[in-house]
N, C-alpha and C positions, 0 to 999 in steps of 0.2 A: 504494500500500500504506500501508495508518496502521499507529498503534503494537499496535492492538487484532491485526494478522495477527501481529504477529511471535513467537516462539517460544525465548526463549533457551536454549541447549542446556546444562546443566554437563559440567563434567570430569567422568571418573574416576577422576581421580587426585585423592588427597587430598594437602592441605598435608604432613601428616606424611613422605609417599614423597618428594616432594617435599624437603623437607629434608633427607631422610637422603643427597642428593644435595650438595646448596648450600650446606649447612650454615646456613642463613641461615631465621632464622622472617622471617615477612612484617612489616613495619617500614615506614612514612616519616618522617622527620625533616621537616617544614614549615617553612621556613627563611623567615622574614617581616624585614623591613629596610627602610630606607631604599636607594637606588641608592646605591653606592659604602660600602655599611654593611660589607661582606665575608663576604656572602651565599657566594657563587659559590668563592671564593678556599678558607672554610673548607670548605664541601663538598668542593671536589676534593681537600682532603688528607685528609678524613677516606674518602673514599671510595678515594684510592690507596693509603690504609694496611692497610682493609680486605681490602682484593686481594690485596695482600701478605702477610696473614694467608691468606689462604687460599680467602675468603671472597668470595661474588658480593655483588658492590654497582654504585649506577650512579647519578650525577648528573643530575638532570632542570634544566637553566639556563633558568628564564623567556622571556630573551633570544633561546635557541637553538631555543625552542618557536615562536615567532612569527615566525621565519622558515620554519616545515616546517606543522607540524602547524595552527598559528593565523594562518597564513599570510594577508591579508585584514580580520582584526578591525582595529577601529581600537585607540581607548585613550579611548571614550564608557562610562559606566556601564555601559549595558548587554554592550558590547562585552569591558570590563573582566572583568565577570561570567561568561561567556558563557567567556574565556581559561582563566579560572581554575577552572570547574567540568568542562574541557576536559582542564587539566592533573591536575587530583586521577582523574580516569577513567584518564586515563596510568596514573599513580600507583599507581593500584588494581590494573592489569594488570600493573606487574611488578613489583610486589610480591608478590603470589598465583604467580608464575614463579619466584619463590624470591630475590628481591632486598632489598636495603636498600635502600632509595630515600629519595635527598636532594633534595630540591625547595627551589629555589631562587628566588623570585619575591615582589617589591616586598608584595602582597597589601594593600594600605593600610587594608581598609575591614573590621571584626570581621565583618560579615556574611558576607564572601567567605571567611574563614576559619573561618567556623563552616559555611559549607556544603562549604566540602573536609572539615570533620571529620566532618561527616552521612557524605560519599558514603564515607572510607576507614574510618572506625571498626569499623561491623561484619564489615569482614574483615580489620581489620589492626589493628597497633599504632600509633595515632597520636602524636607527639610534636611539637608546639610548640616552635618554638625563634628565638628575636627577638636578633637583631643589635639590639642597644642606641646603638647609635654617633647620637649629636643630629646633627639637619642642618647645625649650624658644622661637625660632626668630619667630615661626610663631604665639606660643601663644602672643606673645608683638602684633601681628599683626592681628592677632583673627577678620578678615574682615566680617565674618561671624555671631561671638560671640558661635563658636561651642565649642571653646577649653573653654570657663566658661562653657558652660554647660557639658563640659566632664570630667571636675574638680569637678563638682557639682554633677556629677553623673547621669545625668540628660540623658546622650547619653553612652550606657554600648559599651564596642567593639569599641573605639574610637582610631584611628588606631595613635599611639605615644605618647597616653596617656596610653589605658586599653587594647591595643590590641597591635603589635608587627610590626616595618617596617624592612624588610632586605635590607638592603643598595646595591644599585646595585657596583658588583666586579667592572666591565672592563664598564663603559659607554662611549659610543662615545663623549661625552660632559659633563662638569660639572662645573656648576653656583654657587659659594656660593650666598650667603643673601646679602653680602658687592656690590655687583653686580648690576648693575641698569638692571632694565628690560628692557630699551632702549639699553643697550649695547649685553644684552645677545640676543634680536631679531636681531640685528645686525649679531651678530655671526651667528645664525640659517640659515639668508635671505641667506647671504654669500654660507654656505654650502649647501642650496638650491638650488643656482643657480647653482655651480661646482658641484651637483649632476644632474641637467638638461642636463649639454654638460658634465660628468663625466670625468671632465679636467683633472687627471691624466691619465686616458687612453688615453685620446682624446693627449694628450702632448706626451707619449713615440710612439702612434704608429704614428703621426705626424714625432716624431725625425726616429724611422726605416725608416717609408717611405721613408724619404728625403734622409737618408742613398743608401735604395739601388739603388734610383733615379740616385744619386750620382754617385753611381759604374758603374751603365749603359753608363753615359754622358761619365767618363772617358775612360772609351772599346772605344769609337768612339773617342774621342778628344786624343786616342794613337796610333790610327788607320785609320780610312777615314771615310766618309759620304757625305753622300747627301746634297746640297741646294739650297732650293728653294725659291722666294720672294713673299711676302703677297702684297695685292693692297696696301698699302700705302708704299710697298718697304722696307720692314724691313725684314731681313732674318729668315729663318725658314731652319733648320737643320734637320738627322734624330734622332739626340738626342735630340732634342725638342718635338719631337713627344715620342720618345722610352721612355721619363722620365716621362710625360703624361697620356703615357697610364698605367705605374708603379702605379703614385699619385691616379690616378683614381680610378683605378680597387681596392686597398686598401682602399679609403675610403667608396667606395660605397657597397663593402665588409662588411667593421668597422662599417660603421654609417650611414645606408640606411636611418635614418633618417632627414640626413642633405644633404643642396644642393651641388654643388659645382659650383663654377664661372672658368673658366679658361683660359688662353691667348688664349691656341691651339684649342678651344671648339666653338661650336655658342652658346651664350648666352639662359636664356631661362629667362621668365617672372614667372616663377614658385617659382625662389629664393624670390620672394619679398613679397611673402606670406607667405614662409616656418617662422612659427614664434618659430623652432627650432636652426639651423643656419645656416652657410653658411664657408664652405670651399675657402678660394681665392687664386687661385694657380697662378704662373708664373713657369712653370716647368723648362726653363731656364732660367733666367734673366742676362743680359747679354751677351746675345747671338755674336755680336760684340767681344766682348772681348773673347770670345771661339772663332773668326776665328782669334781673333790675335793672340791666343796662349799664352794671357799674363795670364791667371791664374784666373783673377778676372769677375769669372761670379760665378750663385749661384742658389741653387734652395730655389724661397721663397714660405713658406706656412703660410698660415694668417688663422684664422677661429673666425668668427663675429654673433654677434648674437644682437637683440636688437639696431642695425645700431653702434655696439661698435665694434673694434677689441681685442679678449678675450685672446688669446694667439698665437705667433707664432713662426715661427721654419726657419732661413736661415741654408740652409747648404753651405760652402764651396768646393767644391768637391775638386780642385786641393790642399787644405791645408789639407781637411782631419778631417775640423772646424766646427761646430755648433755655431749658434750664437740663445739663444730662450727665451724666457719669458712667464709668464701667471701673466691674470692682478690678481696685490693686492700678485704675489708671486715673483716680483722682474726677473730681465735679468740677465740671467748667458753668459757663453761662453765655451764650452764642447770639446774636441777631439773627434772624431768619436771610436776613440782605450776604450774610457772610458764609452761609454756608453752598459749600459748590460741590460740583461731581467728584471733585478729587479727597474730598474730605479723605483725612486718616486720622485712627486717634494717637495721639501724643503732644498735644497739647494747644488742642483747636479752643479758642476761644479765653475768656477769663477764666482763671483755676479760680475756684470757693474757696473759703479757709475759713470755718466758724470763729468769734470772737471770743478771746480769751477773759471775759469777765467771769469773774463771780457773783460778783454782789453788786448792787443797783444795776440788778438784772431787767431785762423787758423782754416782756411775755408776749408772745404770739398768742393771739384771741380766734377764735371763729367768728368773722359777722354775722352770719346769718345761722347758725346752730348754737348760741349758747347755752350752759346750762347750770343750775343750781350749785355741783358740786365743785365745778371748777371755779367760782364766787368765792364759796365756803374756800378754797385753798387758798383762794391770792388774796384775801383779807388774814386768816392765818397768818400769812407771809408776808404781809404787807411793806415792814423795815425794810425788806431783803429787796420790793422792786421800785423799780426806778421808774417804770413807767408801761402802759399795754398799747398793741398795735391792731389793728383788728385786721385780718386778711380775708377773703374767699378761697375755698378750695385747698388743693393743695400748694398754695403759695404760701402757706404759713412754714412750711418744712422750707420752701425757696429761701425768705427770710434768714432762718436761722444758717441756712446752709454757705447764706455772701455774709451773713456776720451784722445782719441789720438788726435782730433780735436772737434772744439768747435759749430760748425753750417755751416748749409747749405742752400742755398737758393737756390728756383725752380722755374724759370717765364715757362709761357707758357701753351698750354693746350696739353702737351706732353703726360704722365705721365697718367697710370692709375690705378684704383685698385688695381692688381694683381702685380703695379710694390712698392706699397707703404705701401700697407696692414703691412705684416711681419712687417718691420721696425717702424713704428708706434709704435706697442706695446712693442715692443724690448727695441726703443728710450727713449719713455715714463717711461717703469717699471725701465731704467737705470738711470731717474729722468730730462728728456730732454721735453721741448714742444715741440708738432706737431701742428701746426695750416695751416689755408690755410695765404697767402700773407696778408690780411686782417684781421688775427689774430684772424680768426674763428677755430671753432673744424672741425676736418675734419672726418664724419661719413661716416661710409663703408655702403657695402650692397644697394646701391644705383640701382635708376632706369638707371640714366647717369652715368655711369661710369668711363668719364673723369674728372681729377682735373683741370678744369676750372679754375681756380684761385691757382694753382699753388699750393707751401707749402714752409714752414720753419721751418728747425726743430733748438731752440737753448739751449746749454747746462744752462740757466740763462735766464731770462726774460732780464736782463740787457746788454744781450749780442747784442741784435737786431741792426742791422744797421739801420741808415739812409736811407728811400728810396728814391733818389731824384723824382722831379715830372715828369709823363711822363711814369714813366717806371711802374707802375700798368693801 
């Protein structure tokens, strides 16, 4: 049989279902080194760490290959060749199975790694990553005892002694020696997971969407609309629907592999499996304050993975404002005029940074919700504030998060996901706690998705009021 009979068959299953399983987008980390560089050593903790998250991963060891699968090859050119376009086919396959895969192999020669990047690019995310360590650091380190014998003569063709490494030009990552291997799997896990929800895209088409949400609400909030009220009497607009069905239709577009939750929607039990993530939408927030015409409503977008909230996006419509963050890359504040197709994140817009007050503290208020117990606290507290600011929506977390006020407190089991989500991560990357009343973590993606116990967000752990008793 030649190659002309054969027939490869595809799956029917797409990567997406597939994820919403593994949580894991398809990935290889190509782990290129000298022998004894700490190829093998950082894989295995960055792939134990993985696991431990929650998350399929799976080490491919050079080593481990040539005893099974490459069993036979020698270590000639060709042979060399022939390994390594052996192992990247690996690679391919479980990866596409829903894995992170770290591959781990000498690779010395740029051609051999430009042909693993041919065979895994078009179906996967390829990443480069070069153990730096010079052949003195790794002969000092000789874990093996290969490099005496490649001195001794003993091993001919020893790749940085008797044989030749070509340094990779552009790698996606690069470890010197000086570097612990705890820190460099850190780095990896990191970009392992922002390769899972591939958080710069998942960030900019979040910021468009919101945008054109945005332009929608305003056509109606300059013009007329419909409203109608939900069983528990809270109004429903038709720019709450018209922004909705925007958010929607773009994510489920973007990222069929992710759920989404959202105010306007009937819930579905499907999200709390998906162990890729979850979109948490409030496509108006503030709806109230849009029939008062004061300005202060928003569209919030959250997206959670792992019961965390991993980045989100409020937009402003009536300013024109972004307020958004992703965790571990810091909360900025954006005009809508500034953001463009190239967007990346690293440090688009104004970085947040909460104010470092303690005392003659000012409270973020609700306008238009307030309520008894939170009275009863800030008369309590009254020496400690300086003054209250009253916001709509979730601008009260924006606030806190540029340093304009300092904390906010929420009794009640009002408030839900989709009103809290955004802001959380916002608050948090701007250096602010979010905890429930209790001063527990407050994890998304929940079965219930009321805050039963309420929340506080404060610029300082020091800043926390006194709660008198009674009022939890």
């Amino acid at each position: 049989m030649t190659e002309n009979n054969l027939t490869p068959y595809a799956s029917r299953t797409a990567a997406a279902e597939r994820m919403k399983i593994t949580g894991s987008r398809p990935a290889v980390f190509w782990m290129t080194g000298l022998s004894g560089s700490g190829k093998s050593t950082v894989a295995a903790l960055a792939e134990k760490a993985l696991i431990e998250k929650g998350r399929a991963a799976l080490m491919i060891d050079g080593d481990t290959v040539r005893t099974g699968l490459c069993r036979g090859l020698g270590f000639s050119r060709e042979d060399r060749h022939e390994n390594l376009r052996r192992i990247a086919e690996l690679a391919k396959i479980a990866a596409l199975a829903g894995q992170t895969v770290f591959v781990c192999t000498i690779s010395p020669m740029t051609a051999d790694r430009e042909q693993a990047r041919a065979i895994l690019s078009p179906a996967v995310r390829f990443f480069e990553v070069w153990m730096a360590a010079t052949v003195e650091e790794c002969a000092a380190r000789d874990p093996k005892g290969l490099y005496r014998k490649a001195y001794a003569g003993e091993i001919p063709d020893f790749t940085g002694v008797s044989a030749p490494y070509e340094k990779p030009a552009r790698p996606d990552f690069t470890f010197p020696a000086s570097m612990s291997a705890e820190a460099c799997a850190d780095v990896l896990v990191q970009a392992a997971e922002e390769t899972d929800w591939d958080l710069e895209r998942l960030v900019r088409t979040m910021l468009f969407a919101a945008k054109e949400a945005s332009a929608r609400i305003m056509a109606y909030y300059n013009s007329s609309y419909d409203v109608a009220y939900k069983e528990d009497k809270s109004p429903l607009t038709s720019a709450d629907t018209a922004s909705n069905e925007i958010l929607t239709g773009i994510f489920r577009r973007e990222f069929p592999e992710f759920s989404i939750l959202s105010e306007e929607e009937a819930d579905s039990a499907e999200r709390l499996s998906n162990n890729a993530g979850v979109f948490i939408i409030d496509p108006l927030d503030g709806t109230k304050e849009f029939l008062s015409h004061n300005g202060e409503f928003c569209v919030s977008i959250g997206f959670a993975s792992g019961h965390r909230v991993r980045a989100g996006v409020i937009a402003v419509p009536a300013q024109r404002l972004f307020y958004w963050a992703a965790e571990s890359h810091g909360a900025y504040k954006l005009s809508f005029d500034a953001l463009t197709e190239d967007f990346a994140i690293g440090g688009v817009g104004e970085k947040l940074s909460v104010s470092d007050r303690r005392d003659k503290l000012i409270v973020a208020a609700s306008r238009s919700h307030g309520d008894a117990q939170t009275e009863a606290l800030l008369a309590a507290n009254e020496d400690r504030i300086l003054s209250t600011v009253t916001a709509g929506s979730c601008l009260k977390g924006c606030l806190i998060a540029e340093g304009k006020a300092d904390i906010h407190y929420r009794f009640g089991a009002f408030m839900k996901e989709w009103d809290t989500a955004a802001m959380q991560v916002i608050c948090e990357e701007a250096g602010a706690s979010f905890t429930d009343l209790h001063g527990r973590p407050v994890h998304a993606n929940r079965e219930d998705l009321v805050n039963r116990d309420g929340f506080i967000i404060l610029n300082r752990p020091e800043s926390a009021l006194t709660i008198p008793d009674g009022l939890l």
